[in-house]
C-alpha positions, 0 to 999 in steps of 0.5 A: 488267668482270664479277666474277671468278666464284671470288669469288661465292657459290654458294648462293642462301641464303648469299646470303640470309643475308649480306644478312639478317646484314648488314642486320637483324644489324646494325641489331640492334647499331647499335640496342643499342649506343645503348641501351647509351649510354643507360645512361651518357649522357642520353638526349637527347644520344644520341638527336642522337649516334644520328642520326649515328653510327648509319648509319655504324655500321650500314653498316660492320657491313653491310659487314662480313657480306659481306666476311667469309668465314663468314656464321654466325660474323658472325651470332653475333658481331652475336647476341651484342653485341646481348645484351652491348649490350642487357643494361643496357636490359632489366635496367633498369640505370641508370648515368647518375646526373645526370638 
């Protein structure tokens, strides 16, 4: 059974941008919000908890751009957690005291 056609988008660049949200815009966020954690937690137990928690992560934000019905408002919500998320890592803010 084919998918209802109303459903679909119509422009091929649409199409295009969702993908590109979903896949790029959301590895961009799984990826800083495990530098986030960084700054909190030692590093070694992110990276095991990264390897886990990041493809759930990335795939529910994948999922998330496609099912959402403005694409531009799912790119400057993944934009701007990328900034928030990343803001400890690039201002070399170290939180994590033990180590």
């Amino acid at each position: 059974m084919p998918a209802n056609k109303k459903y679909l988008t119509k422009s091929p660049w649409l199409r295009l941008s969702k993908i590109l949200c979903g896949s790029v815009g959301g590895y961009a966020v799984t990826v800083s919000l495990h530098l986030f954690f960084t700054a909190f937690l030692p590093k070694e137990n992110v990276i095991m908890t990264a390897a886990f928690t990041g493809y759930i992560l990335w795939a529910f934000l994948l999922l998330y751009a496609f099912v959402a019905t403005n694409v531009w408002r799912v790119w400057g919500i993944y934009v701007l957690l990328t900034i928030v998320f990343a803001l400890p890592y690039l201002l070399k803010i170290n939180f994590n005291h033990g180590s």
